[in-house]
C-alpha positions in Angstrom: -50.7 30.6 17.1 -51.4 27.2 15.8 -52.4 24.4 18.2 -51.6 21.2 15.7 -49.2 19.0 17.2 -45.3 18.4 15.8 -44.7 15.2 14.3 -41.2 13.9 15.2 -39.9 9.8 13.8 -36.5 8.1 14.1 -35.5 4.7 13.3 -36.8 3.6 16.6 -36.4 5.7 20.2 -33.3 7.3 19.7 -35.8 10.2 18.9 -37.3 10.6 22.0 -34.2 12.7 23.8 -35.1 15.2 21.2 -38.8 15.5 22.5 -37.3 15.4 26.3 -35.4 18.8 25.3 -38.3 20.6 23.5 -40.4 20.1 26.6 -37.7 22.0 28.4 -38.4 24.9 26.0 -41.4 24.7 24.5 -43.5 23.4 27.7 -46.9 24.6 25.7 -46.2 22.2 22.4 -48.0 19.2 22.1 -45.9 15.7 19.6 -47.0 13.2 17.6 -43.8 10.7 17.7 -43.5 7.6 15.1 -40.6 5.1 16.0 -39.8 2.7 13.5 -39.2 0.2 16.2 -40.1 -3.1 14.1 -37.1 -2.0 11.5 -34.5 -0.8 13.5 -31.5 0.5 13.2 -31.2 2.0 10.1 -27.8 2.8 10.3 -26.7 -0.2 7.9 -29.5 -0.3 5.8 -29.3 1.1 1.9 -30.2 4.7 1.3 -32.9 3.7 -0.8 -34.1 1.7 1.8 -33.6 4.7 4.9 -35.6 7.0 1.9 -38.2 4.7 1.2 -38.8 4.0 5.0 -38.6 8.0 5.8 -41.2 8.7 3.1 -43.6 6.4 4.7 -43.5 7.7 7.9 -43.5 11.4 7.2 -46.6 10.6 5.2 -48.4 9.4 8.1 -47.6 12.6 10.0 -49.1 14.3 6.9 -51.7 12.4 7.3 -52.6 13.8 10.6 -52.4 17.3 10.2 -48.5 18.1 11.7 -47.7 21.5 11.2 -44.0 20.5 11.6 -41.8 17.6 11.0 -38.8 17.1 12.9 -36.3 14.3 11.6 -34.8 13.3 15.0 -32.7 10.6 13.5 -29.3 11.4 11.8 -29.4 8.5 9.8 -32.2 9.7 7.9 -31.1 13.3 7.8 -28.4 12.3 6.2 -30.0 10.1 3.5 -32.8 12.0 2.7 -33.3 16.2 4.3 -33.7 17.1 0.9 -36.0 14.5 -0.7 -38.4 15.3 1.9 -38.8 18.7 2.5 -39.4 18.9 -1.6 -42.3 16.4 -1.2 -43.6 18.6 1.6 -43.3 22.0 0.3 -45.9 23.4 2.3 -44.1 22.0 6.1 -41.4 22.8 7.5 -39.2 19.6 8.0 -36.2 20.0 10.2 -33.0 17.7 9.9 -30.8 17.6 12.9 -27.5 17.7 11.7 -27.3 21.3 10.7 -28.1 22.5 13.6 -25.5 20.5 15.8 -23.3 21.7 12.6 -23.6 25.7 13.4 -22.9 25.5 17.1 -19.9 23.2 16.5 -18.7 25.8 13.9 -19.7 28.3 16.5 -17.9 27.3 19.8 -14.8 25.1 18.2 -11.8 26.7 17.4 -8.9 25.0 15.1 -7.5 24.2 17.9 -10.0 21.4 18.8 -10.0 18.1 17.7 -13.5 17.1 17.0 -15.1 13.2 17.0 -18.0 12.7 15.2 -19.6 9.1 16.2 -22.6 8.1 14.6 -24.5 4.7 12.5 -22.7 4.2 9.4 -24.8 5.9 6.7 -24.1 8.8 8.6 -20.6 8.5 9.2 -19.8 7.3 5.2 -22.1 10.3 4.4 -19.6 13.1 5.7 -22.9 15.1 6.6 -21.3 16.8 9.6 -18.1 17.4 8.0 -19.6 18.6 5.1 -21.6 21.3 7.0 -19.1 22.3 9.7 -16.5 22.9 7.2 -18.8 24.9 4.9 -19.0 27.3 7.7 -15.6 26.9 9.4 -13.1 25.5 6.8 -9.9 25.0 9.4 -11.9 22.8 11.8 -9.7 19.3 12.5 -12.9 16.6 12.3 -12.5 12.6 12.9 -15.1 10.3 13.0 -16.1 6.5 14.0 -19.0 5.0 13.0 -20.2 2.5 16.4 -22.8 0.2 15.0 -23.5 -1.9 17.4 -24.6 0.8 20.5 -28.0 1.6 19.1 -29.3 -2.3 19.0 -27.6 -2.2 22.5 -29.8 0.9 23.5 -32.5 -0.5 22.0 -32.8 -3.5 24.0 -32.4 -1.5 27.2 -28.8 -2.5 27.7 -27.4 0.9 29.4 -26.4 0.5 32.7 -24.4 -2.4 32.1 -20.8 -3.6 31.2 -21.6 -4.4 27.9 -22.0 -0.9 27.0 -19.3 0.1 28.5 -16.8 -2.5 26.9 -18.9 -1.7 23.8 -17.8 2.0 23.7 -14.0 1.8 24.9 -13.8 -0.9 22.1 -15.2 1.8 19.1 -13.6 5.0 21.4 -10.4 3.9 23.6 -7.5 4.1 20.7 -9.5 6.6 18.7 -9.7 9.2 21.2 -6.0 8.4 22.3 -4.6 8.4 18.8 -6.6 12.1 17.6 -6.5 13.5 21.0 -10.3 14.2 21.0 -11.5 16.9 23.4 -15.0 17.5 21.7 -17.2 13.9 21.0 -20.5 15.1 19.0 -23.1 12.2 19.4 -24.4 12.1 16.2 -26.9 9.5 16.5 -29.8 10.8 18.7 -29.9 7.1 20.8 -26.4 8.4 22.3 -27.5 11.1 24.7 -28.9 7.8 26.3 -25.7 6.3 26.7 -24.3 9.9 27.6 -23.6 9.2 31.1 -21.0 5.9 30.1 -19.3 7.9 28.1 -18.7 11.1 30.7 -17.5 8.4 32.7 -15.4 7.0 30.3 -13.6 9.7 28.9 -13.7 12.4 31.5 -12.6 15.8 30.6 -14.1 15.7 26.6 -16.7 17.9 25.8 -20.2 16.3 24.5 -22.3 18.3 21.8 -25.7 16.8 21.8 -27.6 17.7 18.5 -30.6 16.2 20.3 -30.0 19.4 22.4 -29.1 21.8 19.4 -32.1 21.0 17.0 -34.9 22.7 19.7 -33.3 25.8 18.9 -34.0 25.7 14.9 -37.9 24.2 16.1 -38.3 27.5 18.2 -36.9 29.6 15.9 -39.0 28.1 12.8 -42.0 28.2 14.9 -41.1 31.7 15.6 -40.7 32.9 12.1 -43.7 31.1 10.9 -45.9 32.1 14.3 -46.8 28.6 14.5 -45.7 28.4 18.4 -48.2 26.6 20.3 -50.9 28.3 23.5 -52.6 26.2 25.7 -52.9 23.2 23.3 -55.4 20.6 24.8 -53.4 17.5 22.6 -52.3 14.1 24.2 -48.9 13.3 23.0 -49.3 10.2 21.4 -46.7 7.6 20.9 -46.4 5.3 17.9 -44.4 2.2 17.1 -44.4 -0.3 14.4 -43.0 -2.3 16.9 -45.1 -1.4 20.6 -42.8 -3.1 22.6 -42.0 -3.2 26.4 -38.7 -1.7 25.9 -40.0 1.5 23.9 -42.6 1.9 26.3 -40.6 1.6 29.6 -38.0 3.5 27.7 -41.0 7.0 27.5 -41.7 6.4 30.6 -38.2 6.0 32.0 -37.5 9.7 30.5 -40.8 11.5 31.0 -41.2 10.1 34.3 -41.0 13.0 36.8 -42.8 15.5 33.7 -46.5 15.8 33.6 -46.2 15.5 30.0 -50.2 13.4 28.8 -49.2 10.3 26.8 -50.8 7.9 24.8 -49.3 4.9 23.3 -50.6 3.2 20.2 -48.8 0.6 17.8 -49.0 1.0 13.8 -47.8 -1.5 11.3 -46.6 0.6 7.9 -46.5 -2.5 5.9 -43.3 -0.9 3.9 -42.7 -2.7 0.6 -39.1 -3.4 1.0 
């Protein structure tokens, strides 16, 4: 049993529908979340940049005793998994691409045709391909990088007709032209703009790795009988950015949990 909270960051709140799916399963773990709110997106940012910005955060969640650390942005899983679980050797660090990865290779057959959307580090990467195909060679995999949805999420803009003219314009003729019956949303703002795109495109089948990467948490808890018992933690929220729309955007999500938050704002002061 170990009490200490998980620490979880992404690029800015994209992060938070990973948290909204641990509480699911893991009601009894408590989160310490960082969003990088004041630099967002990272999805056209340098590596260097992504790994620079990464390694600053995760060392803050060092810093206060996580016994996990969950990398619930794609972006930065794709940049930089590997850089930093070597610089924390003794912490488990999650990416959450793999995971999304093994059930696609799992429940797709080579009869699917599979859309990977996502920032565009993450699409140039070929991180998802890379992965599924290592464990399911014959898999037929597109993808579409959609750069301008997660400033549009960002700012709050969901329910709208922006969005929705925002995604047919990245998804109408590539979906027609690879007849795409699986979209994986590989950038974890997109469960939050799930909804548009069920209504969009009915019919497809949506992977969420936001979804997908609880099961490796629970599982490398599990193994390492770090699962949580009657922790007494807040949940505590930072930003480098503390803005209205991050906050309303918690509460919008965690509003009907009983899930204790605390907000605070923290400026990293990343040499750039």
């Amino acid at each position: 049993m170990d009490n200490r909270p998980i620490g979880f960051f992404d690029s800015g709140l994209g992060g938070l529908t990973c948290i909204s799916q641990l509480m699911k399963t893991l009601p009894d773990e408590r989160i310490i979340y960082f969003g990088d709110t004041a630099r967002t997106p990272y999805g056209s940012k340098a590596p260097s940049t992504i790994t620079a910005f990464s390694t600053q955060i995760a060392d803050f969640l060092i810093q206060r005793d996580v016994k996990m650390i969950v990398i619930a942005c794609n972006t930065v899983s794709a940049t930089c998994l590997d850089e930093l679980s070597a610089r924390y050797p003794d912490t488990p660090v999650i990416g959450i691409i793999k995971p999304a990865a093994e059930t696609i290779a799992e429940i797709c057959t080579k009869d699917n045709q599979i859309a990977i959307i996502g920032t565009k580090v993450t699409i140039k990467s070929q991180a998802y391909e890379k992965l599924i195909h290592a464990l399911s060679p014959s898999l037929s995999i597109h993808s579409v990088s959609c750069p301008t949805l997660v400033p549009l999420i960002e700012e709050g803009i969901i329910e709208n007709q922006i969005m929705d003219l925002s995604i047919r314009h990245y998804l109408d003729q590539f979906i027609s032209y690879h007849n795409i019956d699986t979209l994986v949303l590989g950038c974890t703002h997109y469960p939050l703009i799930r909804t548009n795109i069920e209504k969009l495109y009915p019919g497809i089948s949506i992977i969420n790795p936001s979804k997908e990467i609880v099961k490796s948490i629970k599982k490398e808890l599990t193994d390492r009988n770090l699962l949580a018992c009657g922790s007494t933690f807040d949940n505590t929220f930072y930003a480098s950015d503390l803005s209205e729309n991050f906050i309303n955007m918690i509460n919008r999500i965690f509003a009907l949990s009983e899930f204790r938050i605390a907000f605070k704002s923290f400026d990293l002061d990343v040499q750039k």
